[in-house]
OpenMM code with the backbone's topology and positions (N, CA, C; nanometers):
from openmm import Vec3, app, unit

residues = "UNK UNK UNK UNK UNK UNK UNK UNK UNK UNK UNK UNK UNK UNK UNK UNK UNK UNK UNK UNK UNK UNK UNK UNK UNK UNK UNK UNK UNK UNK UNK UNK UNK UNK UNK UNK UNK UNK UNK UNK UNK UNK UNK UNK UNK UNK UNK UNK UNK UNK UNK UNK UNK UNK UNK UNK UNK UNK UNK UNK UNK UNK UNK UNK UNK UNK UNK UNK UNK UNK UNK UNK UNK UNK".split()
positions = [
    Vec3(2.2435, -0.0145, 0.5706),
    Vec3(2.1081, 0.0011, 0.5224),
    Vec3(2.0146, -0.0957, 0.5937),
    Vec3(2.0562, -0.1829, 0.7311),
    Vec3(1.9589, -0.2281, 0.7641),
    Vec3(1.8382, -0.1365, 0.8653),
    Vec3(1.8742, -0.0484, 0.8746),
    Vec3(1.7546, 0.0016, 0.9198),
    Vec3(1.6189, 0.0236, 0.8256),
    Vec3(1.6717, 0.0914, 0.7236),
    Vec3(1.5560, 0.1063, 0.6214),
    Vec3(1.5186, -0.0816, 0.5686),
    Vec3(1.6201, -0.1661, 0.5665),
    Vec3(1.5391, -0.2979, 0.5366),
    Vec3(1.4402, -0.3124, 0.6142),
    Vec3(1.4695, -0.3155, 0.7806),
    Vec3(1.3357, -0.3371, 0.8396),
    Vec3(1.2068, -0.2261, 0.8078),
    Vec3(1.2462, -0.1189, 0.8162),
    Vec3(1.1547, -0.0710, 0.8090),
    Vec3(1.0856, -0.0551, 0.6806),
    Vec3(1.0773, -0.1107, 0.5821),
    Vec3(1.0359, -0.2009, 0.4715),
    Vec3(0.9804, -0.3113, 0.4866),
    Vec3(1.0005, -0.4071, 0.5413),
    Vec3(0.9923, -0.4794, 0.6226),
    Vec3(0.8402, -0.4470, 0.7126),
    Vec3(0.8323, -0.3732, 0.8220),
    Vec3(0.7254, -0.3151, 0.9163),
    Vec3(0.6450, -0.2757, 0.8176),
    Vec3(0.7140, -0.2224, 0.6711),
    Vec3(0.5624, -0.1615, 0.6210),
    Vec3(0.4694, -0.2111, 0.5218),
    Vec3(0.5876, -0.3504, 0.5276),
    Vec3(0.4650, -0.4800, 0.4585),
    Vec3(0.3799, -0.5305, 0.5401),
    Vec3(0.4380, -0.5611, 0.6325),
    Vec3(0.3298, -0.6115, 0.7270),
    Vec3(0.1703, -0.5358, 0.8006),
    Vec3(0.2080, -0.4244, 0.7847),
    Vec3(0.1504, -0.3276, 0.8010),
    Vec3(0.0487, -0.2763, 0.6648),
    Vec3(0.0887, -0.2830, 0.5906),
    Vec3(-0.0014, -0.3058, 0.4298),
    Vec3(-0.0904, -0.4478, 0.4497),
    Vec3(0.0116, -0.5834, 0.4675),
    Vec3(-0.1077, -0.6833, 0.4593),
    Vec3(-0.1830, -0.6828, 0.5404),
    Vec3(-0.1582, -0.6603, 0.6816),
    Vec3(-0.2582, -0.6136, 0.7634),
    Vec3(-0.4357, -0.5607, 0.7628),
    Vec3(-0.3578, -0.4240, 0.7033),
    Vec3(-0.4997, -0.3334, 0.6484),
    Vec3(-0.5326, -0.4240, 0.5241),
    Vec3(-0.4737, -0.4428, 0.4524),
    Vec3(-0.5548, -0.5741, 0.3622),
    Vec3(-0.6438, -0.6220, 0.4069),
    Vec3(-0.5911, -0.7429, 0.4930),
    Vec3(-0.6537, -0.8553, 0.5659),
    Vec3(-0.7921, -0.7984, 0.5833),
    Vec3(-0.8131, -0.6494, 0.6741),
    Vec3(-0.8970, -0.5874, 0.7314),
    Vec3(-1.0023, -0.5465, 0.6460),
    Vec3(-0.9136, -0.5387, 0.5434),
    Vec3(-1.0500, -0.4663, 0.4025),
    Vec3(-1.1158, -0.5949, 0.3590),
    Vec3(-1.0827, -0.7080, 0.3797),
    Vec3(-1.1018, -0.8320, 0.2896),
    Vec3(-1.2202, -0.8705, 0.4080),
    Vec3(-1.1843, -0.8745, 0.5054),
    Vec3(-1.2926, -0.9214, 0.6355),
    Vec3(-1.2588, -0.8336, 0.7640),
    Vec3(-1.3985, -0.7702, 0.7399),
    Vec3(-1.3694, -0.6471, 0.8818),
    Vec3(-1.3850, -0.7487, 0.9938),
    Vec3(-1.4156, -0.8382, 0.9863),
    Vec3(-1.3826, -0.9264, 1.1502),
    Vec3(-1.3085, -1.0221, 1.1685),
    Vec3(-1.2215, -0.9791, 1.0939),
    Vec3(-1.1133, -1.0568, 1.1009),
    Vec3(-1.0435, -1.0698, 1.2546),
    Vec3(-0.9982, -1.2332, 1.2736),
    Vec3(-0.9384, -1.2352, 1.4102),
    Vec3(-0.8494, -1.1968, 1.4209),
    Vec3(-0.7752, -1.2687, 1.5794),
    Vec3(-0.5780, -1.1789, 1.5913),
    Vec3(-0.5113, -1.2852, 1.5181),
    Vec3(-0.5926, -1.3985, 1.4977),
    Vec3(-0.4646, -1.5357, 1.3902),
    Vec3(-0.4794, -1.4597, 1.2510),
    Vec3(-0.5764, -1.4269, 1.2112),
    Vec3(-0.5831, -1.3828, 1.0621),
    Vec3(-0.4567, -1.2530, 1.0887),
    Vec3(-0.5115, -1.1536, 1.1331),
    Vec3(-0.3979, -1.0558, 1.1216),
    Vec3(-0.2793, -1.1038, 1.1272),
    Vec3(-0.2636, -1.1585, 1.2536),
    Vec3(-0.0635, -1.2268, 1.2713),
    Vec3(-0.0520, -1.2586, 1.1685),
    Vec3(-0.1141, -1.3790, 1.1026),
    Vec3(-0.0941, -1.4361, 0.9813),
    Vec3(-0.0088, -1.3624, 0.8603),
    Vec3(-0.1120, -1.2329, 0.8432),
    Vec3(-0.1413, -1.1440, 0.7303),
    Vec3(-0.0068, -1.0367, 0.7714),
    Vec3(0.0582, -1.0255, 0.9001),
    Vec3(0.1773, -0.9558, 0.9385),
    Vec3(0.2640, -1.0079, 0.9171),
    Vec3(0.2895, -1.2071, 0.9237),
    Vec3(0.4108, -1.2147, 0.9040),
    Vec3(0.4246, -1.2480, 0.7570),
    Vec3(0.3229, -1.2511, 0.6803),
    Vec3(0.3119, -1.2699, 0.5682),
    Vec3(0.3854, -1.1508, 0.4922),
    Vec3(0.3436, -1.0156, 0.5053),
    Vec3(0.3723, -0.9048, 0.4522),
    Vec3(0.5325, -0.8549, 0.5041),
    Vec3(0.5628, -0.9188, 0.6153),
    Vec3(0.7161, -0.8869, 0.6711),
    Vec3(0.8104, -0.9371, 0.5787),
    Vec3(0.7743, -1.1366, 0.5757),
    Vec3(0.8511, -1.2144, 0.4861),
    Vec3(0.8439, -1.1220, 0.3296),
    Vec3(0.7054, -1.0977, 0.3300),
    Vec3(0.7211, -1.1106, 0.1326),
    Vec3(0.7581, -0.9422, 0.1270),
    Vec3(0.7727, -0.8570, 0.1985),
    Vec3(0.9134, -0.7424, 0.2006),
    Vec3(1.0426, -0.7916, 0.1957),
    Vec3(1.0564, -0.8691, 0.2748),
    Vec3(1.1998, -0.9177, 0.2538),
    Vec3(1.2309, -0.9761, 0.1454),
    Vec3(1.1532, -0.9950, 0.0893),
    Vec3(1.1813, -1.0877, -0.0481),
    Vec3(1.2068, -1.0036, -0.1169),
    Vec3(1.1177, -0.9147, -0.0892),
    Vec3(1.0863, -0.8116, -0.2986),
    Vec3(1.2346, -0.7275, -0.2264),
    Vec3(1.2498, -0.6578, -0.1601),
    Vec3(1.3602, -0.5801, -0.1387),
    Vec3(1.4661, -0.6748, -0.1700),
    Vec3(1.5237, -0.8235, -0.1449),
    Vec3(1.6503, -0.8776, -0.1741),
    Vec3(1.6477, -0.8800, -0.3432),
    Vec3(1.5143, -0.9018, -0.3953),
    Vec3(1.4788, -0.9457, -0.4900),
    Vec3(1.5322, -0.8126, -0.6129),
    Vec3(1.4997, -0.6881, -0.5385),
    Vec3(1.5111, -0.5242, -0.5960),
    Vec3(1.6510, -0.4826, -0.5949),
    Vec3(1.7524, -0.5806, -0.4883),
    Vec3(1.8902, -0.5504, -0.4447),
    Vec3(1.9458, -0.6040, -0.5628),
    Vec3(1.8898, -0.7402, -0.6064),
    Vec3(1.9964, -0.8693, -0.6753),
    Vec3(2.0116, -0.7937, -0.7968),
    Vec3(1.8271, -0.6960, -0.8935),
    Vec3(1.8612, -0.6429, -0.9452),
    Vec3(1.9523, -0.5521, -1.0002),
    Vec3(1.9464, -0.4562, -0.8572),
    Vec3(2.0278, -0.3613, -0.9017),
    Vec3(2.1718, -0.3749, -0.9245),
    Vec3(2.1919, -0.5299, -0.8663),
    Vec3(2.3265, -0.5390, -0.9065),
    Vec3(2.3930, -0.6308, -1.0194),
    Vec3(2.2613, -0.6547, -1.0860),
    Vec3(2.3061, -0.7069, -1.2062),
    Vec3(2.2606, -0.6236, -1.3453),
    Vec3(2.2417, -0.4979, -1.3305),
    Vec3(2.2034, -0.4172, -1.4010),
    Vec3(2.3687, -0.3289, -1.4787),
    Vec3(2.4728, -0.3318, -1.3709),
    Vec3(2.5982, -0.2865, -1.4174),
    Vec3(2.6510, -0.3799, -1.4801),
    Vec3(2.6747, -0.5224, -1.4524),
    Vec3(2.7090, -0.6306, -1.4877),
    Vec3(2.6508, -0.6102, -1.6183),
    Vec3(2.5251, -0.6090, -1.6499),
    Vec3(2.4846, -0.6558, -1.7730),
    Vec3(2.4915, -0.5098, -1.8427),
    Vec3(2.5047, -0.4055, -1.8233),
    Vec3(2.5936, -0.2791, -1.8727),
    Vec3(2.7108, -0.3057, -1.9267),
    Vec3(2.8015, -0.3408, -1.8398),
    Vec3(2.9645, -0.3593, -1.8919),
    Vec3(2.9304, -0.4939, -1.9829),
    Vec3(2.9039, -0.5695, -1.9770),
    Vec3(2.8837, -0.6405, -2.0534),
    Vec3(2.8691, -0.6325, -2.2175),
    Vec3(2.7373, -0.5330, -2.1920),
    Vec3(2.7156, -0.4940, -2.3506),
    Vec3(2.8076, -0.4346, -2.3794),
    Vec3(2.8005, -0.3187, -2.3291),
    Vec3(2.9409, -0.2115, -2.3945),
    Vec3(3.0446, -0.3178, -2.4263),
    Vec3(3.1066, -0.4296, -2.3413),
    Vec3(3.2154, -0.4687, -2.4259),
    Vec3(3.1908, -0.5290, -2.5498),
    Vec3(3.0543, -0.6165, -2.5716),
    Vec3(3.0175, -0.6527, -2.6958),
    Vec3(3.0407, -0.5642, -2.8037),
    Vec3(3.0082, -0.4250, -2.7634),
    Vec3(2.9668, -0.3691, -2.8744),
    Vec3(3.0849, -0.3277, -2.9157),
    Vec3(3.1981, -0.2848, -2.8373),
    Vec3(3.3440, -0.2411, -2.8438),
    Vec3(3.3848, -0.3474, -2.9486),
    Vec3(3.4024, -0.4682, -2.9377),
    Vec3(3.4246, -0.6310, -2.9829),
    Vec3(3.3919, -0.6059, -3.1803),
    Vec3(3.2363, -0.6277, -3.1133),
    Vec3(3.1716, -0.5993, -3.2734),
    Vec3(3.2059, -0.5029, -3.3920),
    Vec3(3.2750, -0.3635, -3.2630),
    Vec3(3.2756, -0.2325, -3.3657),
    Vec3(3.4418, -0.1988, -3.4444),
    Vec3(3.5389, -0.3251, -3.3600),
    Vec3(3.6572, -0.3544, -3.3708),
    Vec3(3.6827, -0.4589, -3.5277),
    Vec3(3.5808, -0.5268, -3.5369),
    Vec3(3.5989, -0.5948, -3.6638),
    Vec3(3.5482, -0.5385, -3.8260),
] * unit.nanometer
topology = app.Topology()
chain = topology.addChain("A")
for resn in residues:
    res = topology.addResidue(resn, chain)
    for name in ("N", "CA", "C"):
        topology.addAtom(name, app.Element.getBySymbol(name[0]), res)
């Protein structure tokens, strides 16, 4: 799946970008770079961030169910 990471990735940067642009149409090439690697990093984040979820979503599934197995045993 690293292809689709980057390209998650490209399409943050590409969002803060046009941001940047809406915020100040004369914006320079430091503001944009800026505003690209800004939106690259903070993709990478929310996607690891969306991964960690999803994998503590079964965890905390089996989890309950065994509680409730536990509870429904006494």
């Amino acid at each position: 799946m690293g292809l689709l990471d980057e390209v998650g990735k490209i399409a943050g940067a590409v969002a803060a970008v046009e941001a940047a642009e809406k915020v100040d149409p004369e914006a320079g090439l430091l503001t944009k770079g800026v505003a690209a690697i800004a939106g690259f990093e903070g993709a990478g984040k929310l996607e690891s961030l969306v991964e960690n979820k999803e994998e503590q979503k079964p965890d905390d599934a089996n989890n309950a169910q065994a509680a409730d197995d536990a509870s429904s045993q006494t």
